[in-house]
N, C-alpha and C positions, 0 to 999 in steps of 0.2 A: 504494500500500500504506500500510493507517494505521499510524504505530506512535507508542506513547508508551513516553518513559523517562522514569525518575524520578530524580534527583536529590536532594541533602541531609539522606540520612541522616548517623547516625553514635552515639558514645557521650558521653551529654551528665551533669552531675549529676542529684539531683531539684531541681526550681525553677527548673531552666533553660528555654532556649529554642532551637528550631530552628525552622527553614522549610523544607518538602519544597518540591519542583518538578517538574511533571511536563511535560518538553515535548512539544506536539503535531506530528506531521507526516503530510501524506497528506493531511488533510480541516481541516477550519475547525470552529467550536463549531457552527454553524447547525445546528438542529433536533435537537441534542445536550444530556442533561445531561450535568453529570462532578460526580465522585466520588471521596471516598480510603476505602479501604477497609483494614484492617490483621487480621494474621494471629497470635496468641502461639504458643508451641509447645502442642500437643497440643490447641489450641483450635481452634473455628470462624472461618471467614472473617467479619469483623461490619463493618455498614458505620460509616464516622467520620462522614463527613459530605456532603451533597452538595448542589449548587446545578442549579437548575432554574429556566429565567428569572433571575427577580429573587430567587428562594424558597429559601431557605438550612433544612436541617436537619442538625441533629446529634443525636449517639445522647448517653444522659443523663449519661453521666463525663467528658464533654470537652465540655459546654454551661458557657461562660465563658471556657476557657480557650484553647480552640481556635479558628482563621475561615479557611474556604474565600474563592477568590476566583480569578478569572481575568483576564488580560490578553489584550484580541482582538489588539492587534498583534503581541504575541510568541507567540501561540496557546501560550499557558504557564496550567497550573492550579497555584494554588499552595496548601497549606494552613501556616498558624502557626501553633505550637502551644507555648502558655508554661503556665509552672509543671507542667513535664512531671514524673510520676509511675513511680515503677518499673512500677507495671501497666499503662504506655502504652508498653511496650517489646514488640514486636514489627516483624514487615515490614509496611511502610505499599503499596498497591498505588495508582495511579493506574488509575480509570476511565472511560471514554468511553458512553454508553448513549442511542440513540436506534434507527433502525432496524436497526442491527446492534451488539454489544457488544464493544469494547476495552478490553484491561488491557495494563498495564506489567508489568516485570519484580520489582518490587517495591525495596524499599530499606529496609536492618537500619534501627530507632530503636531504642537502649539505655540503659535510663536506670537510671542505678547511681553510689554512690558509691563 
């Protein structure tokens, strides 16, 4: 059974920094991209960022500030994310997407003075 959890939210100021984590168990990256996707209230699900291969994208308000990345021995996706913004305050979800799609539970980011 696959399942990811997400780790390292929390309530940070603005200009701060966290790093999510999402750990993998059940299956390995192979033939998988991943994914953080994040949720505000009353909004859409929109993806942050996602690595495929070697090929990094991100959505236009967190290009600079943010970097996906994975570790294959800890099967851990991680994303970084500095000079966080009150509008990057929502649930961050970890993704799994290849021939079948996994999500994590999500994890609160709140970014507030």
């Amino acid at each position: 059974q696959v399942q990811l959890v997400e780790s390292g939210g929390g309530l940070v100021q603005p200009g701060g920094s966290l790093r999510l984590s999402c750990k993998v168990s059940g299956t390995n990256f192979d033939g998988y991209s991943v994914g953080w996707y994040r949720q505000a209230p009353g909004k859409q699900r929109e993806l942050v960022a996602r690595l495929s291969g070697i090929r990094t994208t991100y959505t236009a308000s967190v290009l600079g500030r943010f970097a996906i990345s994975r570790d294959y021995a800890e099967n851990t996706v991680y994303l970084q994310m500095n000079k966080l913004k009150p509008e990057d305050t929502a649930v961050y979800y970890c993704n799994l997407n290849g021939t079948s799609d996994y999500w994590g539970q999500g994890t609160q980011v709140t970014v507030s003075s």
